[in-house]
N, C-alpha and C positions, 0 to 999 in steps of 0.2 A: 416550358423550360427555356433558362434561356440561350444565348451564346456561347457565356462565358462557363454556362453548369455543361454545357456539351460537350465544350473543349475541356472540361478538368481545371478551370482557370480558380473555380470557387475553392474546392480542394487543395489546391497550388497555392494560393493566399491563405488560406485557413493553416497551412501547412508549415507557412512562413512564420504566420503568428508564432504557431506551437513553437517551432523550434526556438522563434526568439526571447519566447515564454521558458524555456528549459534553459537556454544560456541565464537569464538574469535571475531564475532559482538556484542555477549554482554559484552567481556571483553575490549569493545570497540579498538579493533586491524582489521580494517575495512583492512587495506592492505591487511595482512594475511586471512581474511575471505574472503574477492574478489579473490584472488589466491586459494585459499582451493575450493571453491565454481565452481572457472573455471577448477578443474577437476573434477568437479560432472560432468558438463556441457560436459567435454570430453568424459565422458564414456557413458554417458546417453544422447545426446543434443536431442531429442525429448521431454525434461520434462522441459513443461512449467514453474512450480514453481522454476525451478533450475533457469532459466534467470529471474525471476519478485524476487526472493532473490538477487540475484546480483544487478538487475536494484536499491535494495534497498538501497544495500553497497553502490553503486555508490550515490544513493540522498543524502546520511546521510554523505558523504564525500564532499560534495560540486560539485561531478562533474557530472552536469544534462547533458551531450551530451551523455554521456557513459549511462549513466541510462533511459535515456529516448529510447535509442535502447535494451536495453535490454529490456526493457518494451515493445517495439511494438514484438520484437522477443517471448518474452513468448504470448502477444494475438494472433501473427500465428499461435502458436501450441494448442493454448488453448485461445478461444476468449472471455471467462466466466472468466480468473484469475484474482482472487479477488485483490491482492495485485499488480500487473499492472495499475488495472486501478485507484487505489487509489495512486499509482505514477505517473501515468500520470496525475490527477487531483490536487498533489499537485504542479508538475510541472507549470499547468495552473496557478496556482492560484500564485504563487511564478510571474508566468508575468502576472499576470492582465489580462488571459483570461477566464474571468468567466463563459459566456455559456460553452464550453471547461471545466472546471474545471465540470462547474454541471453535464454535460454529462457524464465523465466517474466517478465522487463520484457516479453518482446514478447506474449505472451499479456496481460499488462496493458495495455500497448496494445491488443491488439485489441480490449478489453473498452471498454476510454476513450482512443480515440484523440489527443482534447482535452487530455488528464494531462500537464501541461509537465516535470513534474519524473519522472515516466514517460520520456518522450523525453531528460532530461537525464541518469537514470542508464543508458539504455539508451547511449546516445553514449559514457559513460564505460568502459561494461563494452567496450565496441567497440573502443574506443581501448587497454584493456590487453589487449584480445585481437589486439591487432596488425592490426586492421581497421577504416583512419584514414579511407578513403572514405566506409564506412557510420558510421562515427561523426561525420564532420563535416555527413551529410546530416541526421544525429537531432539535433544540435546547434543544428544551425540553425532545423528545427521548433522544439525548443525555446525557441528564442530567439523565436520570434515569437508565440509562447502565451504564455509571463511575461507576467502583471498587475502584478507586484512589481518593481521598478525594479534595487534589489540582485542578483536573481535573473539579470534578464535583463540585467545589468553580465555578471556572471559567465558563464555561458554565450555572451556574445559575447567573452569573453579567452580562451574555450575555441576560440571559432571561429576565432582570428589563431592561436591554437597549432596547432590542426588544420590548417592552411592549409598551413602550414612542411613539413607531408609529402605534400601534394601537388606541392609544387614539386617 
C-alpha cells in the first residue's frame, strides 16, 4: 500500500472526481461527467456508487449497453445499491420487462424506501403487470413523498386512473 492509499489521499481525489462528475450531470454535460466519473472509478474501482453514477450518465444519455454494465458492476461490489437497481429497473421497463423492472424497483425500495420516484415507477411496472391494487397502493406512497409539485400532479392522475379498476 501506498502513501498516499494510507493517508486517504486516493479516496480524496476519487472523491474530487465524483463530485466534479455530479456538478457537470447537473449542468447537464453528461460526456464530461462520464469522463470525470471514470476517474473516480480509476482511483477507487471497488466503490460501488462510483459505477451505478456512471451506469446513470450512461441511462440519462441514451446509451443503455454502457449503463446497464455499469449497473451489474456496481451490484458486484455492493449487491444493496440503491441506484443500480433503480437503473436496472428502468432499463426493464423502457423493454417491457415488468417482472424484471418490479424485481429490482423493489430491491430499490428496500434500499431507500423515502425514493418517490422509486415507488412511482414501481406502481407503473404494477399497473402493466396487470396488478392495479399493488400499483394504486405504490402510487399513492408516491404521491405523498413528491417535493416537486408537477410530480406529485401526476402521480395523483395516476391515482384517479388506478381507482377506475378497483371499482
Amino acid at each position: 500500500m501506498g502513501l498516499g492509499q494510507r493517508l486517504g489521499l486516493t479516496r480524496y481525489d476519487a472523491d474530487e472526481h465524483y463530485k466534479k462528475a455530479l456538478v457537470l450531470y447537473q449542468a447537464r454535460e453528461l460526456d464530461k461527467a462520464i469522463i470525470e466519473i471514470g476517474y473516480a472509478i480509476e482511483l477507487l474501482p471497488g466503490n460501488a456508487e462510483y459505477y451505478a453514477a456512471r451506469g446513470f450518465f450512461f441511462l440519462e444519455d441514451g446509451i443503455d449497453k454502457e449503463a446497464k454494465q455499469n449497473f451489474e458492476q456496481a451490484l458486484e461490489r455492493y449487491p444493496y445499491e440503491m441506484l443500480a437497481h433503480y437503473g436496472l429497473g428502468m432499463l426493464a421497463y423502457k423493454a417491457k420487462k415488468w417482472q424484471e423492472a418490479i424485481t429490482h424497483f423493489t430491491q430499490a425500495y428496500h434500499a431507500d424506501p423515502e425514493r418517490a420516484e422509486t415507488l412511482y415507477y414501481l406502481a407503473l411496472a404494477y399497473h402493466h403487470d396487470m396488478k392495479n391494487a399493488l400499483a394504486l397502493s405504490y402510487m399513492q406512497q408516491a404521491a405523498s413523498r413528491f417535493d416537486d409539485q408537477q410530480r406529485k400532479r401526476n402521480a395523483e392522475k395516476w391515482i384517479k386512473e388506478l381507482q377506475q379498476f378497483q371499482e
